[in-house]
Structure formats: structure tokens, C-alpha cells
mmCIF file as Biopython writes it, N, C-alpha, C and O atoms, coordinates in Angstrom:
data_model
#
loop_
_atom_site.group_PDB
_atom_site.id
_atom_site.type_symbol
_atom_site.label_atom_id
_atom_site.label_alt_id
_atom_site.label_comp_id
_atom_site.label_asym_id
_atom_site.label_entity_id
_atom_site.label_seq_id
_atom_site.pdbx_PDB_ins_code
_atom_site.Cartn_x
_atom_site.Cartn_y
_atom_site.Cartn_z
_atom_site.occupancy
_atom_site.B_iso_or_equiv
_atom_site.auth_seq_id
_atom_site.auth_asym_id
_atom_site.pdbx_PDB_model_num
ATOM 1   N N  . UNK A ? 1  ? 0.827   -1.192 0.000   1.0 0.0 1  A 1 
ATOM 2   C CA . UNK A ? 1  ? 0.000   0.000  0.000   1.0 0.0 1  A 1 
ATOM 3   C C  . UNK A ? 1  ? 0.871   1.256  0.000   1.0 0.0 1  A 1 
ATOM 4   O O  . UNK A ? 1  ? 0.604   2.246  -0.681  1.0 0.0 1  A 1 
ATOM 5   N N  . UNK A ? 2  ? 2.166   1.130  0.987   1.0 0.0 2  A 1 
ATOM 6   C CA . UNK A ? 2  ? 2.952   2.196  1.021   1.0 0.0 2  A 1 
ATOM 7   C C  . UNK A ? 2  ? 3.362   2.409  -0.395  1.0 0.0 2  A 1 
ATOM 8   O O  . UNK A ? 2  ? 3.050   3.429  -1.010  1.0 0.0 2  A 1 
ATOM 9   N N  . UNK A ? 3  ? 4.053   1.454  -0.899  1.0 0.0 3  A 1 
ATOM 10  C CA . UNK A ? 3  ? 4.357   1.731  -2.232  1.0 0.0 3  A 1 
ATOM 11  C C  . UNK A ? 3  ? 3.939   2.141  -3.229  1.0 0.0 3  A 1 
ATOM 12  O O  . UNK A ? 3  ? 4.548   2.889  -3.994  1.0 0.0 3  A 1 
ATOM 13  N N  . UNK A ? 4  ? 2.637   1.638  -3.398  1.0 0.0 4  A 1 
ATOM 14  C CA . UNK A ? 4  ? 1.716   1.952  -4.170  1.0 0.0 4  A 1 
ATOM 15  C C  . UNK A ? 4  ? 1.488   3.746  -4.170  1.0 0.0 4  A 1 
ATOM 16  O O  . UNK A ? 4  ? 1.576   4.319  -5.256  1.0 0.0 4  A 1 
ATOM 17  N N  . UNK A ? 5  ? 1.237   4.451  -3.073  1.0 0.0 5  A 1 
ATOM 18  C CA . UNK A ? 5  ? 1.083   5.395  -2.584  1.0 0.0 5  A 1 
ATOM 19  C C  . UNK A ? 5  ? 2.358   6.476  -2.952  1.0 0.0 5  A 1 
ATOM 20  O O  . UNK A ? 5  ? 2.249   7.578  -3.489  1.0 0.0 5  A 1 
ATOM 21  N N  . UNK A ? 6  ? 3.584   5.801  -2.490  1.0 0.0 6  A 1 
ATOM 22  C CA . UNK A ? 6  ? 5.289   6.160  -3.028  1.0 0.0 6  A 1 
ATOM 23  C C  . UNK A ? 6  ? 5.144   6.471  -4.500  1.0 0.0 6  A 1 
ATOM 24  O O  . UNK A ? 6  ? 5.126   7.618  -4.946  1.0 0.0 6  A 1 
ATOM 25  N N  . UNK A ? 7  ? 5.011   5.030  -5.448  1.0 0.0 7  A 1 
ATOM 26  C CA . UNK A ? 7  ? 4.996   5.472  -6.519  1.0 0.0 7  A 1 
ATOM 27  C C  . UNK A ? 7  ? 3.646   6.777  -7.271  1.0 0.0 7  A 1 
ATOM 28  O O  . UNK A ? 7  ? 4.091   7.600  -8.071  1.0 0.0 7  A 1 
ATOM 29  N N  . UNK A ? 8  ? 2.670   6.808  -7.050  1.0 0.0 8  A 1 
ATOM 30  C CA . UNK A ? 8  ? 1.980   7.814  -7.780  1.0 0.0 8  A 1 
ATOM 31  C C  . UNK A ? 8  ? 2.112   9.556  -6.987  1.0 0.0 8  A 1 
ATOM 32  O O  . UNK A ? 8  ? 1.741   10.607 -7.508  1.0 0.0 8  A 1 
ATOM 33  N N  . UNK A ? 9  ? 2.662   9.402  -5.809  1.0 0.0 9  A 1 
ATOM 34  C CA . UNK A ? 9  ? 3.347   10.505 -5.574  1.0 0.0 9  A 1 
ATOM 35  C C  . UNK A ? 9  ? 4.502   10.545 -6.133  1.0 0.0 9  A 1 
ATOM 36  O O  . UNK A ? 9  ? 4.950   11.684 -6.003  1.0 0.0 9  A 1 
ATOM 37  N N  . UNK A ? 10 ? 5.280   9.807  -6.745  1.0 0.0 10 A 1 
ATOM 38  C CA . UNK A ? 10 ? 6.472   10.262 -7.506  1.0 0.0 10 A 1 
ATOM 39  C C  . UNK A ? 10 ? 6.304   10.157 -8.984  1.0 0.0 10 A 1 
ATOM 40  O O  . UNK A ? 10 ? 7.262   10.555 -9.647  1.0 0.0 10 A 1 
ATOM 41  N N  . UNK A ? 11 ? 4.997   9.575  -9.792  1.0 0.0 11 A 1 
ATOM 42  C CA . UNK A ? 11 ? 4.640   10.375 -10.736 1.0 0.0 11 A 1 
ATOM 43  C C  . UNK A ? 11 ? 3.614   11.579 -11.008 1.0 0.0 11 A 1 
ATOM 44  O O  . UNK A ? 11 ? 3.227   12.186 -12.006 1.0 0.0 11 A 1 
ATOM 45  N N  . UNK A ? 12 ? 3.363   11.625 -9.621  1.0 0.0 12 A 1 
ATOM 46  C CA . UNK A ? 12 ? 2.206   13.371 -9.688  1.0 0.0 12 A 1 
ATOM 47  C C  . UNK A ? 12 ? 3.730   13.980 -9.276  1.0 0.0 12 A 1 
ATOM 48  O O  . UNK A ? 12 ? 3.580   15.035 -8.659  1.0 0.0 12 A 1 
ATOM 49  N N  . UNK A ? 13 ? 4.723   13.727 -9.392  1.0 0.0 13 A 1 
ATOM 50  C CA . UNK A ? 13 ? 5.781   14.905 -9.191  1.0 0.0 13 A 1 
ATOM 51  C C  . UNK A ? 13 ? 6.684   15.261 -10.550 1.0 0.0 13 A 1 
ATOM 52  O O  . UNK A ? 13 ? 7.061   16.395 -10.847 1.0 0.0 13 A 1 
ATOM 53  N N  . UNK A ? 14 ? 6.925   14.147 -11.243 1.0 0.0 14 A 1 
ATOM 54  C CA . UNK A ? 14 ? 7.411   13.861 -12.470 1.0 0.0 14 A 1 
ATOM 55  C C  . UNK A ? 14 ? 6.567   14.824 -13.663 1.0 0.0 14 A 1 
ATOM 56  O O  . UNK A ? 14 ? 7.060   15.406 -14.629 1.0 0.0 14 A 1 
ATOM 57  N N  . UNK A ? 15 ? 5.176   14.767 -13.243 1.0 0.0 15 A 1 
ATOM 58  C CA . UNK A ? 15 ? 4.187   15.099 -14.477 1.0 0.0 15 A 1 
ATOM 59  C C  . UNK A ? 15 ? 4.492   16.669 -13.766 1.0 0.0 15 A 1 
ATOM 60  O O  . UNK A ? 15 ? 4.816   17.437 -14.672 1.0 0.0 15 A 1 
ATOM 61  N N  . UNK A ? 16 ? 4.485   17.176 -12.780 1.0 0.0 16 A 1 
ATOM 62  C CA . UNK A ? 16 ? 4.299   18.367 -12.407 1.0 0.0 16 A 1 
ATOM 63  C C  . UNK A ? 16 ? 5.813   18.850 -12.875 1.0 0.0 16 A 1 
ATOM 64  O O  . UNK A ? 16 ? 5.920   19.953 -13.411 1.0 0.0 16 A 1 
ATOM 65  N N  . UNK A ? 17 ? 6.556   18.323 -12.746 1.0 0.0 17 A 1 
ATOM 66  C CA . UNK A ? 17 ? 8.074   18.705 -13.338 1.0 0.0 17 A 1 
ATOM 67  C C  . UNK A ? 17 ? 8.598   18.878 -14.831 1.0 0.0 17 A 1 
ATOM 68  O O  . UNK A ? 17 ? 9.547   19.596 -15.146 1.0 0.0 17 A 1 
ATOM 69  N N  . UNK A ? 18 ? 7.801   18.079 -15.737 1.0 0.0 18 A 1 
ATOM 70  C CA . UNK A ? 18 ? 7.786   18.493 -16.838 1.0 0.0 18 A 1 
ATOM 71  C C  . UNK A ? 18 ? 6.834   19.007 -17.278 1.0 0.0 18 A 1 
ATOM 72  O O  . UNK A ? 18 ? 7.090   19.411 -18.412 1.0 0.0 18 A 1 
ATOM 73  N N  . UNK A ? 19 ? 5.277   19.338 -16.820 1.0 0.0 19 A 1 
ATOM 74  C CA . UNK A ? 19 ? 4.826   20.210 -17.695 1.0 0.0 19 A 1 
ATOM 75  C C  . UNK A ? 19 ? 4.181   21.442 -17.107 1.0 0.0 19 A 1 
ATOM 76  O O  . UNK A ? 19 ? 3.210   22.103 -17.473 1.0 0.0 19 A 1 
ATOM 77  N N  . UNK A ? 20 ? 5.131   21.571 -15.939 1.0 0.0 20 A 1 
ATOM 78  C CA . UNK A ? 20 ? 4.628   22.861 -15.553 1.0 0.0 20 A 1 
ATOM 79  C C  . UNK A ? 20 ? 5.276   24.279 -16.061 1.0 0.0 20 A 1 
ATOM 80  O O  . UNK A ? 20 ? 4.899   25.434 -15.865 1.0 0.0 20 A 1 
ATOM 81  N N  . UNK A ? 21 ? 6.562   23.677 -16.896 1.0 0.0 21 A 1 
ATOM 82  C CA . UNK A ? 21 ? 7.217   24.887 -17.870 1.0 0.0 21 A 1 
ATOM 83  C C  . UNK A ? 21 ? 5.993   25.211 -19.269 1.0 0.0 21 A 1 
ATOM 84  O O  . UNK A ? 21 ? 5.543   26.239 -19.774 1.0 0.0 21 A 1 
ATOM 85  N N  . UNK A ? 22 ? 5.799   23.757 -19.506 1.0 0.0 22 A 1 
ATOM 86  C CA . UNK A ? 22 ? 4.984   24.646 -20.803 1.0 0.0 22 A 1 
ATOM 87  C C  . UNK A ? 22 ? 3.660   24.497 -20.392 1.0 0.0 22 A 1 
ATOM 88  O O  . UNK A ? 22 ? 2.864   24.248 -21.297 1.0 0.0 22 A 1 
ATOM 89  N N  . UNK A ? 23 ? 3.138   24.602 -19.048 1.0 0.0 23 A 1 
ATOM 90  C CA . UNK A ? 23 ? 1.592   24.958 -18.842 1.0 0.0 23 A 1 
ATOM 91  C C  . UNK A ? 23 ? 1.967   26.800 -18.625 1.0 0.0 23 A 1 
ATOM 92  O O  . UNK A ? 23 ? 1.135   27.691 -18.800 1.0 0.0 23 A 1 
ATOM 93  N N  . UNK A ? 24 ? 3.008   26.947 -18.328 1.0 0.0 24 A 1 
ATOM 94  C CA . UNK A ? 24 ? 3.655   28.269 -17.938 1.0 0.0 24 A 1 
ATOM 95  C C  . UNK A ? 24 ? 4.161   29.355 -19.131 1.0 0.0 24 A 1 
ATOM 96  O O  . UNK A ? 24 ? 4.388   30.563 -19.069 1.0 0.0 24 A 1 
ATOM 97  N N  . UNK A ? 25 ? 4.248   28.270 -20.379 1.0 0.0 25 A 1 
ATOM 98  C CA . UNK A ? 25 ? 4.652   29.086 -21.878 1.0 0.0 25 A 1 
ATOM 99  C C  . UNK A ? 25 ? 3.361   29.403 -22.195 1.0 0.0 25 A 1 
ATOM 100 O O  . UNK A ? 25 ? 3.183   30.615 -22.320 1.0 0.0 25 A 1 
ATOM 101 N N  . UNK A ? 26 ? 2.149   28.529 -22.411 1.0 0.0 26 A 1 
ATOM 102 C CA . UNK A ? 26 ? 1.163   28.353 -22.792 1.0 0.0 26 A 1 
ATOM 103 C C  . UNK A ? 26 ? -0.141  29.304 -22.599 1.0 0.0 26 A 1 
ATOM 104 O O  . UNK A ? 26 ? -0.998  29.774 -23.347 1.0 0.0 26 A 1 
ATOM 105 N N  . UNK A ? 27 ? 0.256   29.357 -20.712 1.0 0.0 27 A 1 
ATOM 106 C CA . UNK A ? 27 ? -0.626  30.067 -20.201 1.0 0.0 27 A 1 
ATOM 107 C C  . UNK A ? 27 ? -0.306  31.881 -20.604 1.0 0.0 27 A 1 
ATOM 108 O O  . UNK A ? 27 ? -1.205  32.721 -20.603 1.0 0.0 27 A 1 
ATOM 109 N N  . UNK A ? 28 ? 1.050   32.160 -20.902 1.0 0.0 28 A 1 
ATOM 110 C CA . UNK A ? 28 ? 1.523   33.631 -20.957 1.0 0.0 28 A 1 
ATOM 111 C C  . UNK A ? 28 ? 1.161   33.830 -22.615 1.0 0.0 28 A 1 
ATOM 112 O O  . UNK A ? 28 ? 0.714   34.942 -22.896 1.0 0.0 28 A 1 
ATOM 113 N N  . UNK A ? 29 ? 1.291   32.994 -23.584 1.0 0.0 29 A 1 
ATOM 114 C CA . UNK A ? 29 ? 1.055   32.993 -25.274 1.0 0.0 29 A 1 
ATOM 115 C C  . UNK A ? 29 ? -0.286  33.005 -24.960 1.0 0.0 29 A 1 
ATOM 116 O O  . UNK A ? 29 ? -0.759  33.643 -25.900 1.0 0.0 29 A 1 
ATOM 117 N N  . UNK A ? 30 ? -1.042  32.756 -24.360 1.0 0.0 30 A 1 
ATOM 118 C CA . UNK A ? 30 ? -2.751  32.532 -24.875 1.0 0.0 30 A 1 
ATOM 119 C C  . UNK A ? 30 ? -3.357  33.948 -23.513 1.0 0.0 30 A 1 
ATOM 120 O O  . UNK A ? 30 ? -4.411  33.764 -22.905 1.0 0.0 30 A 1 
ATOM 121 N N  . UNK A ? 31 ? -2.936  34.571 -23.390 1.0 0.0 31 A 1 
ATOM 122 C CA . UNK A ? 31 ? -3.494  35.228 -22.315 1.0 0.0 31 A 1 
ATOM 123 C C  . UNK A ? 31 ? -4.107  36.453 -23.638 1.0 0.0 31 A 1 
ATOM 124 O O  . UNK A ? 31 ? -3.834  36.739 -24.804 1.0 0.0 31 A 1 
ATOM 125 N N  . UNK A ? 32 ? -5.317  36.997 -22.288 1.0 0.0 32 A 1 
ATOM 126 C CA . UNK A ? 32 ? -6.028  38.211 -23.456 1.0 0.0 32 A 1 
ATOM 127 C C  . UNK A ? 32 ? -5.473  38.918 -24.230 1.0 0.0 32 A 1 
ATOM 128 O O  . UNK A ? 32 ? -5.848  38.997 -25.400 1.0 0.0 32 A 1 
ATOM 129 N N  . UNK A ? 33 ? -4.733  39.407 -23.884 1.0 0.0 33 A 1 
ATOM 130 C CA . UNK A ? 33 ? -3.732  40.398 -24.932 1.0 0.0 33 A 1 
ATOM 131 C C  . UNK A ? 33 ? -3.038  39.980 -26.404 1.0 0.0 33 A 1 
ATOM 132 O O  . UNK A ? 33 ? -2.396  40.710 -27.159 1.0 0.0 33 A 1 
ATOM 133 N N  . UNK A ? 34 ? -3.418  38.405 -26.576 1.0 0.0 34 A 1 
ATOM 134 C CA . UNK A ? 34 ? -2.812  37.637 -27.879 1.0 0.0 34 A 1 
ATOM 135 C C  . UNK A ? 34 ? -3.733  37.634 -28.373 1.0 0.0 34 A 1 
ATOM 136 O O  . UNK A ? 34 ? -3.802  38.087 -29.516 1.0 0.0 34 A 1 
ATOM 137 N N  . UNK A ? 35 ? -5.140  36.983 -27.555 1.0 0.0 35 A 1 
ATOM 138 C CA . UNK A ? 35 ? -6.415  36.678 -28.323 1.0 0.0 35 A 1 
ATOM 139 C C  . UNK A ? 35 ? -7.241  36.960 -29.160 1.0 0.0 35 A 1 
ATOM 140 O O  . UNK A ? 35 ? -8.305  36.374 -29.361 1.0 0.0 35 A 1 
ATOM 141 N N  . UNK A ? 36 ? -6.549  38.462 -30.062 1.0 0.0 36 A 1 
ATOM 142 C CA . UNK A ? 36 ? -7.037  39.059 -30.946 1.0 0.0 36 A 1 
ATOM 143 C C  . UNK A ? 36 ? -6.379  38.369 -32.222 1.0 0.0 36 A 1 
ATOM 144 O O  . UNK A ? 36 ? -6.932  37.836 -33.184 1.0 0.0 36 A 1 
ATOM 145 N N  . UNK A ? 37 ? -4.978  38.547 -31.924 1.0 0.0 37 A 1 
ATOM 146 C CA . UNK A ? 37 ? -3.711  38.172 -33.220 1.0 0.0 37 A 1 
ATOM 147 C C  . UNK A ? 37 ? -4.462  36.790 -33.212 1.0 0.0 37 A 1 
ATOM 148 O O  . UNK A ? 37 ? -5.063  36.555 -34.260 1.0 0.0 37 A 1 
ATOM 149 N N  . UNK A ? 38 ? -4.534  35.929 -32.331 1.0 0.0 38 A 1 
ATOM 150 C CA . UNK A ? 38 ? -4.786  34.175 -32.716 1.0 0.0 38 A 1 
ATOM 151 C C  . UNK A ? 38 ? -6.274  34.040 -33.436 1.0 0.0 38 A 1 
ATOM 152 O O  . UNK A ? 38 ? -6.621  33.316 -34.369 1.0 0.0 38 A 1 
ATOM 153 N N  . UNK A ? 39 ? -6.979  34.948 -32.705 1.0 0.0 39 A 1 
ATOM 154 C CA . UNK A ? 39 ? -8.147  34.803 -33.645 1.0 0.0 39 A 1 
ATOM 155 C C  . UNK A ? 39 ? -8.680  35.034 -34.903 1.0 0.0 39 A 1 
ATOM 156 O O  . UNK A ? 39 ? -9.720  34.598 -35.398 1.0 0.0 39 A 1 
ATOM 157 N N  . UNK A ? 40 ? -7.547  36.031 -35.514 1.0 0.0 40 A 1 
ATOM 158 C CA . UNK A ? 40 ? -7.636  36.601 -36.801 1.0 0.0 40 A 1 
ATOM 159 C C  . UNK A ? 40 ? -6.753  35.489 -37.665 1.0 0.0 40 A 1 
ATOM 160 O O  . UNK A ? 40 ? -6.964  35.060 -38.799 1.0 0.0 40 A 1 
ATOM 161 N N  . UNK A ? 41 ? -5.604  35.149 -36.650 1.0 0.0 41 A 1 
ATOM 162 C CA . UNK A ? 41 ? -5.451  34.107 -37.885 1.0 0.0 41 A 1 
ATOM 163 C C  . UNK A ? 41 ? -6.151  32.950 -37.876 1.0 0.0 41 A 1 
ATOM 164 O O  . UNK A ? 41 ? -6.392  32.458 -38.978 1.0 0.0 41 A 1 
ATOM 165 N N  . UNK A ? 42 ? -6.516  32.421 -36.958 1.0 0.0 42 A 1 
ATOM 166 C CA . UNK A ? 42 ? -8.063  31.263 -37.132 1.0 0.0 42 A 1 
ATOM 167 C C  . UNK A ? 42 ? -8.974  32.095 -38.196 1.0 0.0 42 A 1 
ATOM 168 O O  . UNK A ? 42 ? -9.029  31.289 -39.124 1.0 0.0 42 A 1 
ATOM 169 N N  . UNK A ? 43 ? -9.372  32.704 -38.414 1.0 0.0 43 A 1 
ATOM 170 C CA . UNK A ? 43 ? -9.955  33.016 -38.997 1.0 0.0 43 A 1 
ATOM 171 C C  . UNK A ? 43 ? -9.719  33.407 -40.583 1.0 0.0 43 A 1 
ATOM 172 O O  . UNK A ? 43 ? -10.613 33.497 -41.425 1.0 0.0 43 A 1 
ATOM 173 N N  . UNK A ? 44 ? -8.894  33.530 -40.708 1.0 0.0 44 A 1 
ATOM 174 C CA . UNK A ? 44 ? -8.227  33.564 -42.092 1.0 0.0 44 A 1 
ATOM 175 C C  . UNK A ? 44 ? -7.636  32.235 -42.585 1.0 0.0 44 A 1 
ATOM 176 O O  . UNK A ? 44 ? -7.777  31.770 -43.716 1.0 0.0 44 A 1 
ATOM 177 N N  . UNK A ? 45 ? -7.088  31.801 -41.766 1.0 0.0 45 A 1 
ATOM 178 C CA . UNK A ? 45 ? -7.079  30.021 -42.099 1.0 0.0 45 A 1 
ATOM 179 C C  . UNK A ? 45 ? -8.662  29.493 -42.783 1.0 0.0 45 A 1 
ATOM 180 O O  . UNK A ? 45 ? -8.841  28.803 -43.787 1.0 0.0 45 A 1 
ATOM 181 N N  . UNK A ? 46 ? -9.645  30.062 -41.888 1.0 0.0 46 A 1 
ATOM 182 C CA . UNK A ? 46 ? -10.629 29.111 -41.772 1.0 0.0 46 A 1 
ATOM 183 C C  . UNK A ? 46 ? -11.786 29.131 -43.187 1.0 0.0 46 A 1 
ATOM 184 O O  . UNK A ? 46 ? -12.660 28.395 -43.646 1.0 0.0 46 A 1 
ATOM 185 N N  . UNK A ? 47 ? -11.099 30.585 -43.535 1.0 0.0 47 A 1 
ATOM 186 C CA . UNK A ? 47 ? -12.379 31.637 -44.574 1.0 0.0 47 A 1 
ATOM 187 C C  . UNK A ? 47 ? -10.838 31.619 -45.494 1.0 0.0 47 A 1 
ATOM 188 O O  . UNK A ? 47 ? -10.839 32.611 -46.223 1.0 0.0 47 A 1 
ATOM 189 N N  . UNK A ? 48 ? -9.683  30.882 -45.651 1.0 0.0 48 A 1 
ATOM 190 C CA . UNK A ? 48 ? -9.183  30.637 -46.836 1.0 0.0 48 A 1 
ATOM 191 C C  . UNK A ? 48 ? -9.867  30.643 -47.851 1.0 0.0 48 A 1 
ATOM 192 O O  . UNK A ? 48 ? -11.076 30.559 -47.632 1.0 0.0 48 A 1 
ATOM 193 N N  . UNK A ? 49 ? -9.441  30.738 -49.307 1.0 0.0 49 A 1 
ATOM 194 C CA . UNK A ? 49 ? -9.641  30.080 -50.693 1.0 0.0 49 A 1 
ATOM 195 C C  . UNK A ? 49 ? -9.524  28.780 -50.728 1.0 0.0 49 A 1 
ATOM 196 O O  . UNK A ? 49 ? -10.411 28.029 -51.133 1.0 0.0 49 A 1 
ATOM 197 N N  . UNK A ? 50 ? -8.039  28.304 -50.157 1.0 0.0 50 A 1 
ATOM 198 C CA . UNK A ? 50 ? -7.745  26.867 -50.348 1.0 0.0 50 A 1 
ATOM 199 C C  . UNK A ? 50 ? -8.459  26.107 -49.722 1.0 0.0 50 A 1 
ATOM 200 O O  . UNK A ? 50 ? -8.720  25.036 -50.271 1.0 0.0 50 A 1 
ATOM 201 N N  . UNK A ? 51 ? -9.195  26.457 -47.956 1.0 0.0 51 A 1 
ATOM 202 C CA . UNK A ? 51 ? -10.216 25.554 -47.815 1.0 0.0 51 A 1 
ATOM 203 C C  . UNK A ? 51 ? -11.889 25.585 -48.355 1.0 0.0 51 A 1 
ATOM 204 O O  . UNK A ? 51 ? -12.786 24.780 -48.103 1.0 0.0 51 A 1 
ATOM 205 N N  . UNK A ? 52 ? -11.909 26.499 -48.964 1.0 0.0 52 A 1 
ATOM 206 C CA . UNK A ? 52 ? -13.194 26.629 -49.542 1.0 0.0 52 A 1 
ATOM 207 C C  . UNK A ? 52 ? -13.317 25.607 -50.627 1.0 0.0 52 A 1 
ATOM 208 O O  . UNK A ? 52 ? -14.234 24.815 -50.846 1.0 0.0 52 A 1 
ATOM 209 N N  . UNK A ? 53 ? -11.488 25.921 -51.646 1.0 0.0 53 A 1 
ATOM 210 C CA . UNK A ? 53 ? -11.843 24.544 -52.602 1.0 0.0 53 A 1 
ATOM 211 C C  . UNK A ? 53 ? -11.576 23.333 -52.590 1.0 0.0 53 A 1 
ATOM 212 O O  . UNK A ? 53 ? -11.578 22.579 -53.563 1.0 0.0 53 A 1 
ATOM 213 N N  . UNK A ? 54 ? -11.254 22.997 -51.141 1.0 0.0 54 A 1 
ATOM 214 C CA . UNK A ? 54 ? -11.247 21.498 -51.062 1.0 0.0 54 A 1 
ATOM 215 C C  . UNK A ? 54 ? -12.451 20.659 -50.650 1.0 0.0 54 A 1 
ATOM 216 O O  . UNK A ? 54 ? -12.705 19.455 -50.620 1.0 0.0 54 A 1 
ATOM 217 N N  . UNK A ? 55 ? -13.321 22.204 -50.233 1.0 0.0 55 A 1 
ATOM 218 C CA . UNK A ? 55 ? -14.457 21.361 -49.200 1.0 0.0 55 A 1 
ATOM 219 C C  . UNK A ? 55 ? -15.328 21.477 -50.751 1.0 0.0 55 A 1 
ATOM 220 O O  . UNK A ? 55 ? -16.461 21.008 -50.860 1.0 0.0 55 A 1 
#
């Protein structure tokens, strides 16, 4: 039981160790102040030519 317990506290530490840098890139690139630039290019992706003539 101890072990059991050992090991998934030492992978809830592992997972927190590698992706708390890019929950930390992620969270600063997507904050309000981008959400204009990302949405315009979603949107120009989306209202392309090229996907209009594939669909």
C-alpha cells in the first residue's frame, strides 16, 4: 500500500516537473492580450480560398 502510494506521488511529481514549464509558456502565449492576433489568424485560415476549394 505504502508503495503503491510512493509510486503515484512520484509520478504526480514527475508530471508536475515536466509540464509545468509549458503549462507556464502556454498560459503567458494565450493570455487576453494575444487573443485578438490568434483569432484573426483562425480566422483567415478558416475563410481561406484553399479551404473553400477542397471542401
Amino acid at each position: 500500500m505504502f508503495f503503491l502510494l510512493f509510486f503515484v506521488l512520484l509520478i504526480q511529481f514527475f508530471t508536475y516537473w515536466i509540464f509545468d514549464p509549458l503549462v507556464s509558456f502556454l498560459e503567458y502565449v494565450l493570455e487576453i492580450r494575444l487573443f485578438p492576433i490568434i483569432a484573426l489568424i483562425g480566422l483567415v485560415f478558416l475563410f481561406s480560398e484553399k479551404n473553400i476549394e477542397q471542401n
